[in-house]
C-alpha positions as a printed NumPy array, in Angstrom:
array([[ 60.711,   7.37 ,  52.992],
       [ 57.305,   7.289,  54.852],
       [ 55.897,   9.304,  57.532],
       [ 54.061,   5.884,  59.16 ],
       [ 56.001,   4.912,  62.168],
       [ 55.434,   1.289,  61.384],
       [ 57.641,   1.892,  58.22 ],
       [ 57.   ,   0.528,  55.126],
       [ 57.539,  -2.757,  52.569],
       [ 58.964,  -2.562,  49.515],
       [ 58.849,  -5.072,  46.701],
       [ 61.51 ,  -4.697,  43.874],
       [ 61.549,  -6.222,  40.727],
       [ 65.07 ,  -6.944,  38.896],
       [ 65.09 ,  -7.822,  35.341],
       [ 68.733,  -8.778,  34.657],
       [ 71.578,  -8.062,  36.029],
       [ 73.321,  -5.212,  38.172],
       [ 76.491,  -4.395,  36.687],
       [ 79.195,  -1.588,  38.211],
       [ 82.158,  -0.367,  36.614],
       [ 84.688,   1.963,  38.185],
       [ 85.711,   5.364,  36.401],
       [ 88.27 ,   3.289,  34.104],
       [ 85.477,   1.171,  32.557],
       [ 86.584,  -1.66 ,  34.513],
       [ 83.805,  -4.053,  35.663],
       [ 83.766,  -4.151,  39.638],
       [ 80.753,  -6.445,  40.394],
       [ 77.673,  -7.542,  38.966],
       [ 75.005,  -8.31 ,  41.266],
       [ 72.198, -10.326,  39.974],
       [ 69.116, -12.532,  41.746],
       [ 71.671, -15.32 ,  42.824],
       [ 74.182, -12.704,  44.366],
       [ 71.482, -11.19 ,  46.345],
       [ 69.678, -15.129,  47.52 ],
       [ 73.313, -15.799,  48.54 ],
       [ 73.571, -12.397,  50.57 ],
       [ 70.214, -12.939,  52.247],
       [ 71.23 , -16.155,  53.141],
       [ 74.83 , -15.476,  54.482],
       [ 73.306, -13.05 ,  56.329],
       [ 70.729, -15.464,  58.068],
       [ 73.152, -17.847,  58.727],
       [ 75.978, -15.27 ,  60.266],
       [ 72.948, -14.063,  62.54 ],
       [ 71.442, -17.031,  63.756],
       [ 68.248, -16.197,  61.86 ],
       [ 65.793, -18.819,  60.108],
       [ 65.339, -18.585,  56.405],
       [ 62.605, -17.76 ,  55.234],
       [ 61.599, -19.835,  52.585],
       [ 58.506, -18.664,  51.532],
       [ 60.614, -15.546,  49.61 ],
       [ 61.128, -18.424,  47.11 ],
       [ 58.503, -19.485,  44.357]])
């Protein structure tokens, strides 16, 4: 949260995989650097918006 009303940027660093479980132990997802490229990317494409390529090295 910031108090600038421009907002703010965030940069976040994953190191491995995202993995959730429900209360049985039983694996529900795992979300890892190609879930989320394919999620920005979806997303782009469902709203007509470019993608950016420079987010890729």
């Amino acid at each position: 949260m910031t108090d600038d009303p421009q907002g703010m940027k965030a940069l976040f660093h994953m190191q491995g995989a995202n993995e959730f479980f429900d209360a049985q132990g039983n694996h529900v997802e795992t979300l890892d650097v190609w879930w989320f490229m394919n999620h920005y990317e979806s997303h782009c494409r469902e709203h007509g918006i470019p993608i950016n390529k420079q987010l890729y090295l």
